[in-house]
N, CA, C and O atoms as a Tinker XYZ file with bonds, in Angstrom:
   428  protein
     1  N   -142.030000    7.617000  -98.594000    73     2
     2  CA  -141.572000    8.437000  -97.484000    64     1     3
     3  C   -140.338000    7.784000  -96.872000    63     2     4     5
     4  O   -140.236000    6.650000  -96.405000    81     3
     5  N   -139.648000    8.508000  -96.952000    73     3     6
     6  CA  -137.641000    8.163000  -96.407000    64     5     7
     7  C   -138.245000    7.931000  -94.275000    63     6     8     9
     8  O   -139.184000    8.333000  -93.589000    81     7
     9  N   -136.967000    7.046000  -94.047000    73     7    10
    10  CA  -136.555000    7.333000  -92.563000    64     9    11
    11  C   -137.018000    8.441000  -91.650000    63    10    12    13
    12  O   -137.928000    8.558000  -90.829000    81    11
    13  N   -136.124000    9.148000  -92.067000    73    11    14
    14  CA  -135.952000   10.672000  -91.988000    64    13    15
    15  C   -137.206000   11.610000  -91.776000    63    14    16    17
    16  O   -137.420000   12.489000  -90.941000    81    15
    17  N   -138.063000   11.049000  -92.966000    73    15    18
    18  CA  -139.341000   11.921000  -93.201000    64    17    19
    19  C   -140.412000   11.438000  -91.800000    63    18    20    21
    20  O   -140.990000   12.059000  -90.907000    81    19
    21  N   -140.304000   10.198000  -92.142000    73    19    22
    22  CA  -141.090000    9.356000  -91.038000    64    21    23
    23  C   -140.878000   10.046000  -89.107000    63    22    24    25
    24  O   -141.669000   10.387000  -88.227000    81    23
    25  N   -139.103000    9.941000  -89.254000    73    23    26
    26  CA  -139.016000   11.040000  -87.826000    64    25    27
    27  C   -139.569000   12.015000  -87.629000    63    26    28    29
    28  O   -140.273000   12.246000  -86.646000    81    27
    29  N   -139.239000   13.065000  -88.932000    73    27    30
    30  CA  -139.525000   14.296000  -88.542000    64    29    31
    31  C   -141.053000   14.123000  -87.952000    63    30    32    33
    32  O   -141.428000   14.425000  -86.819000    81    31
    33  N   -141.868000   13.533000  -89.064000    73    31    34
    34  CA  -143.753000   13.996000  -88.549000    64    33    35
    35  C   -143.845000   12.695000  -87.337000    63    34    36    37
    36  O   -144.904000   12.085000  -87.189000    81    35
    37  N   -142.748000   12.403000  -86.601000    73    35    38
    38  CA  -143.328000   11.594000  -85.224000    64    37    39
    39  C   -142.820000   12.737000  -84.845000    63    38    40    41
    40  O   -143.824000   13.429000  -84.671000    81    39
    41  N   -141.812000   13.447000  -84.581000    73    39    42
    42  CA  -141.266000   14.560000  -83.689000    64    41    43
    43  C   -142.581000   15.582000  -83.545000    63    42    44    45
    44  O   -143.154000   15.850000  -82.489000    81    43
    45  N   -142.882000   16.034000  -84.749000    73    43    46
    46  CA  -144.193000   16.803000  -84.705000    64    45    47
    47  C   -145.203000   16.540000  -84.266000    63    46    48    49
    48  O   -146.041000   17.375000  -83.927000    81    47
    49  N   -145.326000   15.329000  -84.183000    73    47    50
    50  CA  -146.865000   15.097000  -83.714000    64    49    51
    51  C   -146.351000   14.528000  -82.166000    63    50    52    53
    52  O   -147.275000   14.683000  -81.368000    81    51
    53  N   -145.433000   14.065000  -81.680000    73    51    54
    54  CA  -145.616000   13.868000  -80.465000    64    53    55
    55  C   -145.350000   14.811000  -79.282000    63    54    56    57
    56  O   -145.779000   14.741000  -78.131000    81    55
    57  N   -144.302000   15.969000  -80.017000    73    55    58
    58  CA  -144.298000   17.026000  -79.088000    64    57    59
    59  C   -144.755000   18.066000  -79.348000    63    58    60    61
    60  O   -144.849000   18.547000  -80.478000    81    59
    61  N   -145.226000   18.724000  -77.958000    73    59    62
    62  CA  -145.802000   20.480000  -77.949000    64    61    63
    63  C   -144.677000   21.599000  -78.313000    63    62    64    65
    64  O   -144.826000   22.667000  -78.907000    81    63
    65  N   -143.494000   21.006000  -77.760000    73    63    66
    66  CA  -142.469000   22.291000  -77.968000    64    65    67
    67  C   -141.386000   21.893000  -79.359000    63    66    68    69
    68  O   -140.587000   20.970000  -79.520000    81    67
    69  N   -141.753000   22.944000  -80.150000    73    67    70
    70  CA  -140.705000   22.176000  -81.541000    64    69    71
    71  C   -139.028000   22.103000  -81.024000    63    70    72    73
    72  O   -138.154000   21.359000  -81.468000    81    71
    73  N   -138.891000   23.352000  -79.717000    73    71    74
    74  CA  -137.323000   23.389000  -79.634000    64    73    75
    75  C   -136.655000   22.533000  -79.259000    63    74    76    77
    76  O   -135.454000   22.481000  -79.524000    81    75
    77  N   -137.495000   21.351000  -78.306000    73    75    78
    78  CA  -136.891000   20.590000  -77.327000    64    77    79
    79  C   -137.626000   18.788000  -77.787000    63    78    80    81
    80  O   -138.714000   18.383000  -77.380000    81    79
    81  N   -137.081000   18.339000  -78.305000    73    79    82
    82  CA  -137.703000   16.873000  -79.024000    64    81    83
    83  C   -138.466000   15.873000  -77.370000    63    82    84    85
    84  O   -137.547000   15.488000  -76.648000    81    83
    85  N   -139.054000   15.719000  -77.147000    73    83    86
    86  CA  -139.764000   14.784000  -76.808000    64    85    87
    87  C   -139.009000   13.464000  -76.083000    63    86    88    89
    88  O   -138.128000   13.116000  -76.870000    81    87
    89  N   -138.997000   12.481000  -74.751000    73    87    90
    90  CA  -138.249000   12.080000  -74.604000    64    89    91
    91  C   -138.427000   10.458000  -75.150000    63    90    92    93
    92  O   -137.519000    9.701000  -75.493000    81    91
    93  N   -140.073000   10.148000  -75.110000    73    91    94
    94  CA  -140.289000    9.281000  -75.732000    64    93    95
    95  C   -139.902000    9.149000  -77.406000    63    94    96    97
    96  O   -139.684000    8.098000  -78.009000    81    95
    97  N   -139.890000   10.222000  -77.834000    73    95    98
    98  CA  -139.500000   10.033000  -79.325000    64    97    99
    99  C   -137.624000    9.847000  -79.429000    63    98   100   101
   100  O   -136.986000    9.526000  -80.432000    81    99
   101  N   -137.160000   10.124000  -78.247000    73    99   102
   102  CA  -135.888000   10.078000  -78.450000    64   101   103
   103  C   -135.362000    8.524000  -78.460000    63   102   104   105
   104  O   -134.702000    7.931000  -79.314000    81   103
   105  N   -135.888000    8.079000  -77.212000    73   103   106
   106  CA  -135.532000    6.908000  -76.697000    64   105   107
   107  C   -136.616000    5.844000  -78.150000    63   106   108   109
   108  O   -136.284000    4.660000  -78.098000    81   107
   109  N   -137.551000    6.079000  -79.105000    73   107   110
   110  CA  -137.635000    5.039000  -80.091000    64   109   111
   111  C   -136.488000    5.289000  -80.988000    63   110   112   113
   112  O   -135.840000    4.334000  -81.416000    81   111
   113  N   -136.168000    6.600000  -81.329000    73   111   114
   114  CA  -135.509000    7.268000  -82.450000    64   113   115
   115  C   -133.954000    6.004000  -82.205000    63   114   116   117
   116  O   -133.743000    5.071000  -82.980000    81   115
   117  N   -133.118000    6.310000  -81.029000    73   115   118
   118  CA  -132.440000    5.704000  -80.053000    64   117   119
   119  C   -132.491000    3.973000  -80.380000    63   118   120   121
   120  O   -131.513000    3.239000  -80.522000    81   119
   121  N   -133.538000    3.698000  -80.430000    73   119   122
   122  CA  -134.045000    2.397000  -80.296000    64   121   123
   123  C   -133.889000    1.729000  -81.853000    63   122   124   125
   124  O   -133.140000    0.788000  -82.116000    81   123
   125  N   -134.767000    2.430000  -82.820000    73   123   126
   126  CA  -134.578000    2.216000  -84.057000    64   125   127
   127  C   -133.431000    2.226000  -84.879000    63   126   128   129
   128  O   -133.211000    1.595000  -85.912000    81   127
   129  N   -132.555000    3.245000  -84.107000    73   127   130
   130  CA  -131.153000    3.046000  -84.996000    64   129   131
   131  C   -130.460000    2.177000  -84.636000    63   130   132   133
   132  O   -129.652000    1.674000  -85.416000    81   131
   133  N   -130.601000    1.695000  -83.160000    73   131   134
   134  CA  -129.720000    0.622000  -82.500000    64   133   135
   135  C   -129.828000   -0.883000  -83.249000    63   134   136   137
   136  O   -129.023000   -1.795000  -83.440000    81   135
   137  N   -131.482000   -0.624000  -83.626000    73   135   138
   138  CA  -132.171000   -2.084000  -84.221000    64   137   139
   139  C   -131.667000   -2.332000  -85.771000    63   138   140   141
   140  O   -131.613000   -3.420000  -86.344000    81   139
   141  N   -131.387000   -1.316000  -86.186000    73   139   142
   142  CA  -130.861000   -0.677000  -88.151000    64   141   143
   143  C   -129.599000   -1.690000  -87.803000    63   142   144   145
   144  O   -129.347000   -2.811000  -88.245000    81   143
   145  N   -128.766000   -0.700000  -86.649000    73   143   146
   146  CA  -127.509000   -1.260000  -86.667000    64   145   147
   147  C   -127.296000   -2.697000  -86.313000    63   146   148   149
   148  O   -126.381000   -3.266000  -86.908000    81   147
   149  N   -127.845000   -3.233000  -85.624000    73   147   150
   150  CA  -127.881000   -4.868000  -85.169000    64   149   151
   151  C   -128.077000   -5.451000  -86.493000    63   150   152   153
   152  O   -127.209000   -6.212000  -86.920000    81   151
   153  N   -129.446000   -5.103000  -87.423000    73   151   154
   154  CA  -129.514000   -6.237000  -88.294000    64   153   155
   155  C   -128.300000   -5.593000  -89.810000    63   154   156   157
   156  O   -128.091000   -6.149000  -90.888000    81   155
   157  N   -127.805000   -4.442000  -89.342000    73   155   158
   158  CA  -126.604000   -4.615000  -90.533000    64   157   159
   159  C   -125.308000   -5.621000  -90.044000    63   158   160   161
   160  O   -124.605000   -6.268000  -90.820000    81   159
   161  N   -125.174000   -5.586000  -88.556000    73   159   162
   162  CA  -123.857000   -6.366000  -88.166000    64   161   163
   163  C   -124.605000   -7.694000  -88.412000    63   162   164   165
   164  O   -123.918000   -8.519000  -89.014000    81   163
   165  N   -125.591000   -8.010000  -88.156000    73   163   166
   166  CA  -125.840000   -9.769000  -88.669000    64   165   167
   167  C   -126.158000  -10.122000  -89.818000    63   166   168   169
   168  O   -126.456000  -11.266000  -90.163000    81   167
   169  N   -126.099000   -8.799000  -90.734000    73   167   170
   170  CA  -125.999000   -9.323000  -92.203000    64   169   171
   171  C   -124.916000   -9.492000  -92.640000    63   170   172   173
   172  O   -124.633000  -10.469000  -93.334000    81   171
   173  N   -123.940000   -8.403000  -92.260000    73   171   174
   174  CA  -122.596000   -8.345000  -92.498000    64   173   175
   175  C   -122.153000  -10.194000  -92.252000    63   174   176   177
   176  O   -121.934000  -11.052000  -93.107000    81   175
   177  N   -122.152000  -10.268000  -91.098000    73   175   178
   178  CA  -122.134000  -11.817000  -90.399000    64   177   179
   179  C   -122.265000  -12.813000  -91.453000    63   178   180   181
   180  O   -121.442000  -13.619000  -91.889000    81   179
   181  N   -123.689000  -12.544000  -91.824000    73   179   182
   182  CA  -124.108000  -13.850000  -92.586000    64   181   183
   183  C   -123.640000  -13.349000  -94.029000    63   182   184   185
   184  O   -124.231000  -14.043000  -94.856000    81   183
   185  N   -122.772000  -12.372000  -94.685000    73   183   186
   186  CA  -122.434000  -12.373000  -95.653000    64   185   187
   187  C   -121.197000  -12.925000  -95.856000    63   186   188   189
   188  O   -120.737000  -13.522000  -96.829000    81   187
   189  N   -120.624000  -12.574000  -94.560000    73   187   190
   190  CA  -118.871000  -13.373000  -94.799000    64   189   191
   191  C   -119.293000  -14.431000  -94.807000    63   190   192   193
   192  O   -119.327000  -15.060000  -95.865000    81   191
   193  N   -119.699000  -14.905000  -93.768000    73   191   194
   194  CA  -119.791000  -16.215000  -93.713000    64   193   195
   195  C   -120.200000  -17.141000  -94.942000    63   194   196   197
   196  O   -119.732000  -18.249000  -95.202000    81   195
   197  N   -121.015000  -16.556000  -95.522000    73   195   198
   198  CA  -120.541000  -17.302000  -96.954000    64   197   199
   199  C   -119.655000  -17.253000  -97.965000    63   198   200   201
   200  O   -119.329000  -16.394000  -98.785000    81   199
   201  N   -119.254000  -18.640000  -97.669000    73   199   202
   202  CA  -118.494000  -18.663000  -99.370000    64   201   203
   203  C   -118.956000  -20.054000 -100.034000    63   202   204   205
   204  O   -119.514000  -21.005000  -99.488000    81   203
   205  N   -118.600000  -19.908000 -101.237000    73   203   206
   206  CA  -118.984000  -21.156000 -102.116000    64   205   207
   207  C   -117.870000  -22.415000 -101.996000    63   206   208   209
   208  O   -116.709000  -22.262000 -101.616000    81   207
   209  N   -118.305000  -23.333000 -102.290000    73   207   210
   210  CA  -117.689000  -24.420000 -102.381000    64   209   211
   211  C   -116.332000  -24.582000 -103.256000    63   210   212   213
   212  O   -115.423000  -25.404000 -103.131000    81   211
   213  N   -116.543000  -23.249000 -104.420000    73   211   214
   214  CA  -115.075000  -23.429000 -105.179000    64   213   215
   215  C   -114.043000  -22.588000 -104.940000    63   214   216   217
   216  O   -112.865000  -22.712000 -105.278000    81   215
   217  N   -114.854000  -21.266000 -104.008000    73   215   218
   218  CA  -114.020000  -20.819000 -103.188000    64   217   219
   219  C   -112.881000  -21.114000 -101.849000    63   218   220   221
   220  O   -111.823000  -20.622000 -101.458000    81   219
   221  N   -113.621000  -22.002000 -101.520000    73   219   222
   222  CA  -112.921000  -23.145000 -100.345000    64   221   223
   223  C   -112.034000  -23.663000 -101.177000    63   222   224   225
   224  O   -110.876000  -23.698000 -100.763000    81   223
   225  N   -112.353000  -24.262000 -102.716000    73   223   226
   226  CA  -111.182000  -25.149000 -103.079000    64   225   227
   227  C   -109.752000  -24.560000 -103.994000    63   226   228   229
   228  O   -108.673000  -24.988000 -104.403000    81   227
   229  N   -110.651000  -23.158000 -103.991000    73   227   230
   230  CA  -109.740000  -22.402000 -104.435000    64   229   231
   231  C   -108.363000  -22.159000 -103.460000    63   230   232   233
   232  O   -107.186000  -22.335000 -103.775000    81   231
   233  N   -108.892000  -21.720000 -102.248000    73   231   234
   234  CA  -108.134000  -21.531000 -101.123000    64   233   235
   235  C   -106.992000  -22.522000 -100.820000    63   234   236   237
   236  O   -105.805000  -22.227000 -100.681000    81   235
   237  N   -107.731000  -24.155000 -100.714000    73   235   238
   238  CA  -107.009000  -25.063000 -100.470000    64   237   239
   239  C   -105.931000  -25.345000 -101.290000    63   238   240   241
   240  O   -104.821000  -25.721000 -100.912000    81   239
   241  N   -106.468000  -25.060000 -102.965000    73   239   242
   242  CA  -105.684000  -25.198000 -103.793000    64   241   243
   243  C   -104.007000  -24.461000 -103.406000    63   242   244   245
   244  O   -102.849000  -24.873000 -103.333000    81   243
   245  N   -104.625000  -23.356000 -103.257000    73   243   246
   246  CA  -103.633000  -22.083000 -103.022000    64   245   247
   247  C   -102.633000  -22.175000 -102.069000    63   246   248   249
   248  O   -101.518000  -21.713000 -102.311000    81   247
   249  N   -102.978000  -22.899000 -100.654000    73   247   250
   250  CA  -102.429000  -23.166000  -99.850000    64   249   251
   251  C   -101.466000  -24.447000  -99.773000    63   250   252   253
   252  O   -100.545000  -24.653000  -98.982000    81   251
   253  N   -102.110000  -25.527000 -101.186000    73   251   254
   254  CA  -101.946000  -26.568000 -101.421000    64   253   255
   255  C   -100.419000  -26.266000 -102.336000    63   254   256   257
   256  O    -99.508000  -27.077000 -102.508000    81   255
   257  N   -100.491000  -24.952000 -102.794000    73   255   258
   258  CA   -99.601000  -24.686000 -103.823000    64   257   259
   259  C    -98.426000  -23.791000 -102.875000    63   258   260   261
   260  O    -97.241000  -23.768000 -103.205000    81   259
   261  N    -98.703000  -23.414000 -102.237000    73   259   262
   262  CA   -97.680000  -22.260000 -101.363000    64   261   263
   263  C    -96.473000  -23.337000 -100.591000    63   262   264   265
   264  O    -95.250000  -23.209000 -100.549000    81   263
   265  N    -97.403000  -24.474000  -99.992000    73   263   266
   266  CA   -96.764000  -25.239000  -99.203000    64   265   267
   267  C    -95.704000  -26.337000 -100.214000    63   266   268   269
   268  O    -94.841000  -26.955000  -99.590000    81   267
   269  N    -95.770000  -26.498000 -101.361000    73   267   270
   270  CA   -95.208000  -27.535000 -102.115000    64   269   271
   271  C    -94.337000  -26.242000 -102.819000    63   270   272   273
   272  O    -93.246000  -26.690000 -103.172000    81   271
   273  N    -94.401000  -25.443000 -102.996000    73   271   274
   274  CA   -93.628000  -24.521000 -103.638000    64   273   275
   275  C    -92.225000  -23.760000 -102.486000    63   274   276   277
   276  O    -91.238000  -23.108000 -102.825000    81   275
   277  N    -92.778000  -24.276000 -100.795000    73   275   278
   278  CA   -91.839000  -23.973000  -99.992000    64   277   279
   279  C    -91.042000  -24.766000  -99.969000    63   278   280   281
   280  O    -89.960000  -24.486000  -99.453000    81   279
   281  N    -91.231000  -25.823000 -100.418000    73   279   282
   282  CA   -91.064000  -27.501000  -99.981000    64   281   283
   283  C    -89.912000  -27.862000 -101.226000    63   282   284   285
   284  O    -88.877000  -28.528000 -101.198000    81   283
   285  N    -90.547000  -27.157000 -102.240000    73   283   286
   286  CA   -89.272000  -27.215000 -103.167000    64   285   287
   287  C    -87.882000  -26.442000 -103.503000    63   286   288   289
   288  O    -86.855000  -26.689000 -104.134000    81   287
   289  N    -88.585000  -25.017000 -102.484000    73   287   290
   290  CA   -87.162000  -23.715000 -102.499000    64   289   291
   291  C    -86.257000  -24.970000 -101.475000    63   290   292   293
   292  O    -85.198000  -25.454000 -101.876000    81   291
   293  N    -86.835000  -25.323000 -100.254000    73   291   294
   294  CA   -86.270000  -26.280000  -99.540000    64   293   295
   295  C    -85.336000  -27.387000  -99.808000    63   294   296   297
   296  O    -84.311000  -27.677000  -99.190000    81   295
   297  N    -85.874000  -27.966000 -100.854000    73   295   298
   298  CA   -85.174000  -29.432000 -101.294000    64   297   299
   299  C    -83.958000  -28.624000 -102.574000    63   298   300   301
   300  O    -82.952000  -29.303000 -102.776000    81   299
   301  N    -84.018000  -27.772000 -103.077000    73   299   302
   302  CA   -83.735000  -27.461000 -104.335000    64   301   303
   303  C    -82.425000  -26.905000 -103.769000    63   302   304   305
   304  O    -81.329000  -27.273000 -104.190000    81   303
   305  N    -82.661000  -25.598000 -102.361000    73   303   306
   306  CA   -81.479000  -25.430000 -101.398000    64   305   307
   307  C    -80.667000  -26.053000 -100.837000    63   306   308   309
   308  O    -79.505000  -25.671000 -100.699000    81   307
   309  N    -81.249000  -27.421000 -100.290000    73   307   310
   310  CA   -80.510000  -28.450000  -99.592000    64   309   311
   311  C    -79.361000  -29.497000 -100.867000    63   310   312   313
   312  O    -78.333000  -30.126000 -100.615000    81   311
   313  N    -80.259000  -29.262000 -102.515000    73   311   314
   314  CA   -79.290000  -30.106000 -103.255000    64   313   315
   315  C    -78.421000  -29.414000 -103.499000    63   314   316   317
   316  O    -77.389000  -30.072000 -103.635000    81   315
   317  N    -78.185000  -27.690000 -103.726000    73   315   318
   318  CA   -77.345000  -27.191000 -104.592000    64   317   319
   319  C    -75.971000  -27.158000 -103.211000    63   318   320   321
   320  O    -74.829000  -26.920000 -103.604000    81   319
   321  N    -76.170000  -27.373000 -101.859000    73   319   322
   322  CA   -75.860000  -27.422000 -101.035000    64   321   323
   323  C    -75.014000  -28.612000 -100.991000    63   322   324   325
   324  O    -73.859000  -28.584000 -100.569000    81   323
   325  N    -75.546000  -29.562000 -101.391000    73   323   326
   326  CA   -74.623000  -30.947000 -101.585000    64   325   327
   327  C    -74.609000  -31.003000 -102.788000    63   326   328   329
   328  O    -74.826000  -32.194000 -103.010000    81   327
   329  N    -74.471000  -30.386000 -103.953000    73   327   330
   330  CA   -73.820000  -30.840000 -104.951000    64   329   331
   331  C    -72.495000  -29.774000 -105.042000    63   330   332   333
   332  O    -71.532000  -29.900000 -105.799000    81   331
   333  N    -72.740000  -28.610000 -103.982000    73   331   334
   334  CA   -71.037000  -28.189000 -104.208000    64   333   335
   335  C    -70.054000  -28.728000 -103.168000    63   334   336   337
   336  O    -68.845000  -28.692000 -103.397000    81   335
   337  N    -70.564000  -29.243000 -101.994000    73   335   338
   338  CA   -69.595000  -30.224000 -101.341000    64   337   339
   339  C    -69.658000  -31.452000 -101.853000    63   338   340   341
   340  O    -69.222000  -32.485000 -101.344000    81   339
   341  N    -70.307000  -31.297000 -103.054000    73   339   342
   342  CA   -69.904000  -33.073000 -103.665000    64   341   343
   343  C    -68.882000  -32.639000 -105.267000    63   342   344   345
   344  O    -68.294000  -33.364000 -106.070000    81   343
   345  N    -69.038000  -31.331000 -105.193000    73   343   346
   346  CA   -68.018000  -31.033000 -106.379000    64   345   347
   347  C    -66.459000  -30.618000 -105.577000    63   346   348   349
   348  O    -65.468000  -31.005000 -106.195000    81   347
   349  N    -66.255000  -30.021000 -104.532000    73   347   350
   350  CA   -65.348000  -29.842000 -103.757000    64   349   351
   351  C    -64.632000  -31.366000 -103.854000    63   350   352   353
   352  O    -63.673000  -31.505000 -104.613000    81   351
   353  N    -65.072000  -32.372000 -103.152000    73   351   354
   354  CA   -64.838000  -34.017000 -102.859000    64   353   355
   355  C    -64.303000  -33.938000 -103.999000    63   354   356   357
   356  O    -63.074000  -33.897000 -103.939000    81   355
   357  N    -64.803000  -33.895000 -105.173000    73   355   358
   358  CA   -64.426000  -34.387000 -105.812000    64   357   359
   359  C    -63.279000  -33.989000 -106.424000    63   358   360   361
   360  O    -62.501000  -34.863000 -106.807000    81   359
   361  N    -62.934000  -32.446000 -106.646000    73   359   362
   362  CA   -61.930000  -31.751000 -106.803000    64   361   363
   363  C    -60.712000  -32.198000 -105.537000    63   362   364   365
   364  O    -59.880000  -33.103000 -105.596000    81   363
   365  N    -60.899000  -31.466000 -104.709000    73   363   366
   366  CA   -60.169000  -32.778000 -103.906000    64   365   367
   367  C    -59.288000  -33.860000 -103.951000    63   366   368   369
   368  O    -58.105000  -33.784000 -103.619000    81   367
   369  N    -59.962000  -35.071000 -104.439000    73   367   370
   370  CA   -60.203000  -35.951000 -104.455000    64   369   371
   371  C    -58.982000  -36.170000 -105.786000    63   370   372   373
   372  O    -58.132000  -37.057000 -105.709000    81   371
   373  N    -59.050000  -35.411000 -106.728000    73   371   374
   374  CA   -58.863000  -35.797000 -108.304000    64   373   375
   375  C    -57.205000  -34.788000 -107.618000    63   374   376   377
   376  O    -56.151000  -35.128000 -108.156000    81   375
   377  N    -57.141000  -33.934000 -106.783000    73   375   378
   378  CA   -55.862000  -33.453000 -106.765000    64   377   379
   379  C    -54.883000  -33.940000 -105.819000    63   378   380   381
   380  O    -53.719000  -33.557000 -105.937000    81   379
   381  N    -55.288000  -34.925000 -104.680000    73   379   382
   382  CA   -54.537000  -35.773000 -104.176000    64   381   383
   383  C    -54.687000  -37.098000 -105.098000    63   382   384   385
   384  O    -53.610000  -37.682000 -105.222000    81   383
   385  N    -55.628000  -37.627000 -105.682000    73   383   386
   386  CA   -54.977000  -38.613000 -107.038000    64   385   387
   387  C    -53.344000  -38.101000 -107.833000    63   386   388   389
   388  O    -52.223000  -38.590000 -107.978000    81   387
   389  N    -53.985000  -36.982000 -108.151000    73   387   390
   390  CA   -52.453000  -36.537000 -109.238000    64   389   391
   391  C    -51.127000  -36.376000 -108.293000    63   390   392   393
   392  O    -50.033000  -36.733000 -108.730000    81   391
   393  N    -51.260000  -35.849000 -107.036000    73   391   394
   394  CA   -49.948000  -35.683000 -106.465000    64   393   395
   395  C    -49.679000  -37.233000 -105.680000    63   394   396   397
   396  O    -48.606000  -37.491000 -105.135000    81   395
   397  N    -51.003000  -38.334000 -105.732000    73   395   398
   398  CA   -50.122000  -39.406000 -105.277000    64   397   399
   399  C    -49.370000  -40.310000 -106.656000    63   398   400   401
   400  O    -48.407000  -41.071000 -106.750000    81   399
   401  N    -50.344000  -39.781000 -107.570000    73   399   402
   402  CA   -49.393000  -40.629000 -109.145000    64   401   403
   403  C    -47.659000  -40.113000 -108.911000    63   402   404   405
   404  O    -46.638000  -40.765000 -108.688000    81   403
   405  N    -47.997000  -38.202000 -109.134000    73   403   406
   406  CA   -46.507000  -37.692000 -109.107000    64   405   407
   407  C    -45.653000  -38.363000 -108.445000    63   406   408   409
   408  O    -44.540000  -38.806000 -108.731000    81   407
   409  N    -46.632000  -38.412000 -107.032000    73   407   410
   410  CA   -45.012000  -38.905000 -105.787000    64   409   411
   411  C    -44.764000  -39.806000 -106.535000    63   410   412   413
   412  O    -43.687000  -39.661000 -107.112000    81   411
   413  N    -45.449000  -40.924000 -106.843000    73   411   414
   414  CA   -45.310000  -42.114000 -107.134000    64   413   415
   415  C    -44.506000  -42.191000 -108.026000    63   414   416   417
   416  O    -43.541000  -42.943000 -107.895000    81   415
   417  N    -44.630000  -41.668000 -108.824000    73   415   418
   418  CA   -43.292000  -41.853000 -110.320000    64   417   419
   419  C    -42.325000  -40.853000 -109.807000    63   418   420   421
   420  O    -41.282000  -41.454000 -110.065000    81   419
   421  N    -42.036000  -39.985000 -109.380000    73   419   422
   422  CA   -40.639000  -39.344000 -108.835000    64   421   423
   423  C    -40.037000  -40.243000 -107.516000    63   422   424   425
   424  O    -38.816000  -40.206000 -107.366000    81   423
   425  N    -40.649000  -40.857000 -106.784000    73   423   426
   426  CA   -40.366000  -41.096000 -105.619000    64   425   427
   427  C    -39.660000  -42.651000 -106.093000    63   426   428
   428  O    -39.172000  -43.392000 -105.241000    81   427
C-alpha cells in the first residue's frame, strides 16, 4: 500500500463529511510531509558531504595543477618579456659598435 493509499483510507475513516477533509487529518497529512521533507534535506546533507579520500586528492591535485600552470603562463611571460629587451640591447648595442668602428676609421 503506497503513501497516497494510506491517506486516502485515514481521510475516510476519520471524517463524516467526504467533501470537507477533517482538520486533524490535515494537520498529520501537513505534518508527515514536512517530516518526508526534513529527512530528504538531511540526506541530501549527508550525501554531499561525502566524498572519498581520492576525491579530495583528486581536487588537490587539480588545484595543485591550475596553480603551477598559472605560475608558468607567468614566468614564461615575464621571460619572453626580457628576452626581447635583451635582444633590442643587443641590437643596439652591435649598431653603435659599427658606427663607433666607422667613426673611428673615417675620423
Amino acid at each position: 500500500m503506497t503513501q497516497s493509499d494510506e491517506n486516502i483510507s485515514r481521510l475516510v475513516k476519520l471524517d463524516d463529511d467526504s467533501n470537507k477533509p477533517n482538520k486533524a487529518f490535515v494537520k498529520s497529512l501537513i505534518n508527515n510531509a514536512l517530516g518526508e521533507l526534513k529527512q530528504l534535506k538531511i540526506a541530501k546533507k549527508q550525501e554531499i558531504m561525502k566524498v572519498s579520500w581520492w576525491e579530495k586528492a583528486a581536487g588537490w591535485a587539480a588545484m595543485f595543477a591550475a596553480a603551477c600552470g598559472a605560475w608558468l603562463a607567468i614566468t614564461v611571460s615575464a621571460l619572453l618579456k626580457i628576452n626581447f629587451f635583451l635582444e633590442a640591447i643587443v641590437v643596439l648595442t652591435t649598431f653603435f659598435n659599427w658606427l663607433t668602428y666607422l667613426g673611428g676609421r673615417v675620423l
